[in-house]
N, C-alpha and C positions, 0 to 999 in steps of 0.2 A: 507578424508585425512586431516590431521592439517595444517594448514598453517606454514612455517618457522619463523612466525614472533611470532604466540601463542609460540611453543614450545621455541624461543627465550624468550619472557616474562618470561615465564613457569621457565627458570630452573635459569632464574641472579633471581628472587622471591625467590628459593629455595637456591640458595648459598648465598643471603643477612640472610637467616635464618640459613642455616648449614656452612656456613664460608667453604664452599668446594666446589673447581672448575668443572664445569663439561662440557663436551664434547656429543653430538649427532649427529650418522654418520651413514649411509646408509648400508644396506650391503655389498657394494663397496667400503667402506673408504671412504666417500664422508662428510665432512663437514657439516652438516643441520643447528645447530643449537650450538652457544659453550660461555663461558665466558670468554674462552682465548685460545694462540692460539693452540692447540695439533694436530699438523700436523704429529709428529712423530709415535701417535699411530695409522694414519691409515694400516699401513700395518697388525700391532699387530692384529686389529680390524679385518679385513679379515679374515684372521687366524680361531680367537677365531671364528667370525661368520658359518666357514667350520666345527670346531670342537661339539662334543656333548653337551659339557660343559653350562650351562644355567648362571655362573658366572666365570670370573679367575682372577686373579692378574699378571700383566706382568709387569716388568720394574717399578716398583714405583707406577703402576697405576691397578685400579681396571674397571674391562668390566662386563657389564650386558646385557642381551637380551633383547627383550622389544618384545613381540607377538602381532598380533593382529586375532586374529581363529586361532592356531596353523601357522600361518604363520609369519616369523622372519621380523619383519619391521624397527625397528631399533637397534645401537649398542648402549648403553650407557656407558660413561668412565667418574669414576668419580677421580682424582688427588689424590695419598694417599694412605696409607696401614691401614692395623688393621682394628679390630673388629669395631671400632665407623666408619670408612669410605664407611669400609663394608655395613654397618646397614640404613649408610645414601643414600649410591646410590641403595640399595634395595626396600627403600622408595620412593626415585628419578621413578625409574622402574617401580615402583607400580605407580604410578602418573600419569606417561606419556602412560602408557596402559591402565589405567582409562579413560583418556582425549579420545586417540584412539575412544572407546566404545560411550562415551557420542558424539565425534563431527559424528562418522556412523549413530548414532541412528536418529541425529539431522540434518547428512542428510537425511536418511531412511525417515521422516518425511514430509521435505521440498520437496520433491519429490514428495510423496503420495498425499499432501496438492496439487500442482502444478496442480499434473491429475488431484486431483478433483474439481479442481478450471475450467480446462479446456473439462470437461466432457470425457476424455478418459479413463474412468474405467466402467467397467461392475458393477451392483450391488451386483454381488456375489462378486467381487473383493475388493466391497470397504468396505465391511464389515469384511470379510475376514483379511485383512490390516490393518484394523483400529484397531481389535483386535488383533492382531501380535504387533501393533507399543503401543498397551497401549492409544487407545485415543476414548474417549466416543463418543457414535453416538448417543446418544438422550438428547442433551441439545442446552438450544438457544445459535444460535451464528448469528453474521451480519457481515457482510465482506461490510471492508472499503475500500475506493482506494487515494491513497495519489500521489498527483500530485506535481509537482513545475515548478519552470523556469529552473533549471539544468536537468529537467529531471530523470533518473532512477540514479541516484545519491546515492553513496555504503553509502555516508556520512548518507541519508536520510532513508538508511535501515538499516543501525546502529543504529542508532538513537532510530527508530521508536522499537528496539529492546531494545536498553538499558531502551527507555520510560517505555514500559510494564513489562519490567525485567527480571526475569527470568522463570515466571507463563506457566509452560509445555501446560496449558489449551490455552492460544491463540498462533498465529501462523504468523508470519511474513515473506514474501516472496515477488519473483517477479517471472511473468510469462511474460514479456515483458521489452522493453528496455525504457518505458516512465515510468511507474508505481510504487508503492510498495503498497501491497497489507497484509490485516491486516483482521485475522481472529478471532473476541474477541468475547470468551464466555461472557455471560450474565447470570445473576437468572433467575428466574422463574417471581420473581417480577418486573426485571427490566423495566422502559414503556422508548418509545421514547424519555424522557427526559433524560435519562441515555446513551445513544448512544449518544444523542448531545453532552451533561458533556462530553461525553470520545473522542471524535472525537475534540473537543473545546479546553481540556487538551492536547492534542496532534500537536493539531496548535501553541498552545501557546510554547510549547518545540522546535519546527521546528523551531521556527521565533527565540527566543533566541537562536538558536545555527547557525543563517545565515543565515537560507535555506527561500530563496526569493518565493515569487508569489504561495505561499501554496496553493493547493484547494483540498479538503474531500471532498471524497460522497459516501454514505451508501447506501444498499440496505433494504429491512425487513428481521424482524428474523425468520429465520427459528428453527425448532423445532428436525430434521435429517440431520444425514448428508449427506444422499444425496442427500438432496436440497438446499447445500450451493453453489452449482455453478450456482443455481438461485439466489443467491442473491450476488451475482457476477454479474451475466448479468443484473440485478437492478443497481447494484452502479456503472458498466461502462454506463449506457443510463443514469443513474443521472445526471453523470460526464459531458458528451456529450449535454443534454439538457440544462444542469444546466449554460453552457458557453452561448448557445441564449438567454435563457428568462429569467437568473438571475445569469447576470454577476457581478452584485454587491456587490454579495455572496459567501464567501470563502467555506463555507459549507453545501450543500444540500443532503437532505434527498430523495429518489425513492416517497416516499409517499406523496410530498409535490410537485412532476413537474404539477399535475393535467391534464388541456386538452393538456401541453407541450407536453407530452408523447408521445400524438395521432400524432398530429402533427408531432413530427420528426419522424413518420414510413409512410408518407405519399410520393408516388413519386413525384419528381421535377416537369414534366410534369401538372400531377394533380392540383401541387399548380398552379400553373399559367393559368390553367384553371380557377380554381374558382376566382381568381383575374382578370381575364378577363370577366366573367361572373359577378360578379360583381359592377367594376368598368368600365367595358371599356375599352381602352386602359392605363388610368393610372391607378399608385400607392396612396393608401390610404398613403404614407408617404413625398408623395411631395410634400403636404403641406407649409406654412409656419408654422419657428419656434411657432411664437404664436398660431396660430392653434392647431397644435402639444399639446405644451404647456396643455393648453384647455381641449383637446379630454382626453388627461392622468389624469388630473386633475379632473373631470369628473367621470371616471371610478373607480379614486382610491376612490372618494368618494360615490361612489353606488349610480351614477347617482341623486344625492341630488343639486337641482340647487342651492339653497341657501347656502347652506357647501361650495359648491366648487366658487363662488361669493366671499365668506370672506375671503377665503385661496387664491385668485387671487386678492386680493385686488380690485375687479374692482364690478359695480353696475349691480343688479341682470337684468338690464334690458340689459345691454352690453352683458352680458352670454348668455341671450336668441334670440340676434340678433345674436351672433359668431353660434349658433344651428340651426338657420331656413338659413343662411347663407349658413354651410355645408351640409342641408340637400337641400338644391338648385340644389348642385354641382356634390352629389354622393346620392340623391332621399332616403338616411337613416339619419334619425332621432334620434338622438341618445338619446332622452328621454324614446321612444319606448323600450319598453326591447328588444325585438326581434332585432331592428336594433341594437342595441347596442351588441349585442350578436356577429351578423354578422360581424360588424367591428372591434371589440376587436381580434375575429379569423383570420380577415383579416391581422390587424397589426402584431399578430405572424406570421401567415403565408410570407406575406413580409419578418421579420426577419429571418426565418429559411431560406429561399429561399436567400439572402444575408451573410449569415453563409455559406449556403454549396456553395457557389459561391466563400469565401473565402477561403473557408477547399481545394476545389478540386484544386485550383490556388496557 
């Protein structure tokens, strides 16, 4: 069904163009949509809507039908007699049962898209559909999920709609009241760099029109459609990971969480095992700041003493004492690849364990 506020746009558009007033009323004589006020023709309108007639002229004023499947959905009256008024609320008619058509189809779609975003279609189903609705099932496509601070925000699904435009090929929706969710075909050529460009283009548009605390995340491309609601359940654990181990990041990639992934499918219980086993009763993050500091520094540079001495501005022999220091304390080494391995999983796992302690509270 059209919104009252399109068909409003829809027809002051059309009488800034044809200089003729028009009216759109319910089968009931109900007011919908008008450029001034014709309250008098509801009765007329009733009437005419009882009668066979698919056009009449009553009173000064001209009435149209408007279908949508053989079913009478609206009246239209447009202010005027003769053949030119005639000609223009015929057009009017034609218009506004065009729109009918296009805004069904566009739900027909948004629906379709929905199930199959949520796996509640059978594969005979969704082929079936797809080719009813006119939409190809064998091209890449990666479904995006677009997060913000307002949440599922109509602003942010407009948006996201006007961004891509009008291109029938991708698909803009929501299947939750956080989300908006963004189904963009791709070439054949296109590699992951092209998904970032479009996912990057897209942040950039959200942030000039307001919309606060943006976060994208992608899942991979699939090649069928009906394994776009795997790449759906990709871009929500993106989404979900992407907040613990790379928060610094408006925009993450499924392919790019690495051992995060493992990690947050891990039970609670569990972690806290291996972090008991581990370490003992404490946390590898209780550290102090400069500790801390160290250990990350360290890491980022692939366990390189001397790199990460230069970048701490401190003397390569300080470094080696803060190491034989922490290996005192919790018996790993972190020059040792292995121990370093250990405790790099230990610190995520910490963090996740303190994420879903915030998530659940």
């Amino acid at each position: 069904m059209i919104s009252n506020q399109i068909l409003q746009n829809t027809i002051e558009g059309l009488k800034g163009i044809a200089r003729v007033e028009l009216c759109v009323m319910d089968v009931d004589g109900k007011e919908v949509a008008a450029t001034m006020d014709m309250g008098n023709c509801s009765k007329p309108a009733v009437e005419f809507a009882a009668s066979p007639a698919d056009s009449q002229e009553i009173q000064g004023y001209q009435y149209f039908k408007i279908y949508d499947e053989q079913q009478l959905e609206y009246i239209l009256v447009a202010g005027g007699t003769g053949e030119d008024v005639y000609m223009i609320g015929k057009m009017v008619a034609f218009q506004i049962q065009n729109l009918l058509v296009a805004y069904k189809e566009r739900f027909d779609k948004d629906n379709f898209i929905k199930n199959l975003l949520l796996d509640n279609l059978l594969l005979v189903d969704i082929y079936s559909r797809s080719k009813k609705l006119h939409i190809q099932t064998d091209v890449p496509r990666v479904v995006m999920i677009v997060e913000s601070a307002g949440g599922k925000d109509n602003n942010v699904l407009e948006i996201a709609r006007t961004h891509f435009g009008s291109n029938s090929k991708d698909f803009i929706t929501a299947v939750d009241e956080s989300n908006v969710i963004v189904v963009k075909e791709f070439s054949e050529t296109d590699t992951g760099k092209e998904i970032e460009k479009a996912a990057s283009a897209l942040e950039t548009t959200l942030l000039k029109e307001g919309i606060r605390e943006v976060r994208i995340a992608y899942g991979t491309i699939v090649h069928e459609i009906k394994e776009v609601s795997r790449s759906y359940k990709e871009a929500k654990m993106a989404l979900d990971v992407g907040k613990i181990f790379f928060d610094e990041r408006d925009i993450i990639a499924y392919s790019e969480l690495g051992i995060g992934r493992l990690i947050y499918q891990l039970p609670i219980p569990l972690c806290k095992m291996f972090i008991r086993e581990i370490f003992g009763g404490k946390s590898p993050d209780d550290f102090d700041e400069e500790t801390l500091t160290t250990i990350y520094k360290f890491f980022e540079n692939s366990l390189n003493v001397s790199e990460t001495s230069r970048q701490l501005f401190i003397h390569r022999n300080t470094l080696v004492y803060r190491l034989d220091k922490l290996q005192k304390s919790t018996g790993l080494d972190l020059r040792v690849f292995e121990d370093a391995i250990t405790f790099k999983i230990a610190l995520m796992v910490v963090k996740y364990m303190k994420y879903m302690e915030t998530y659940e509270y």
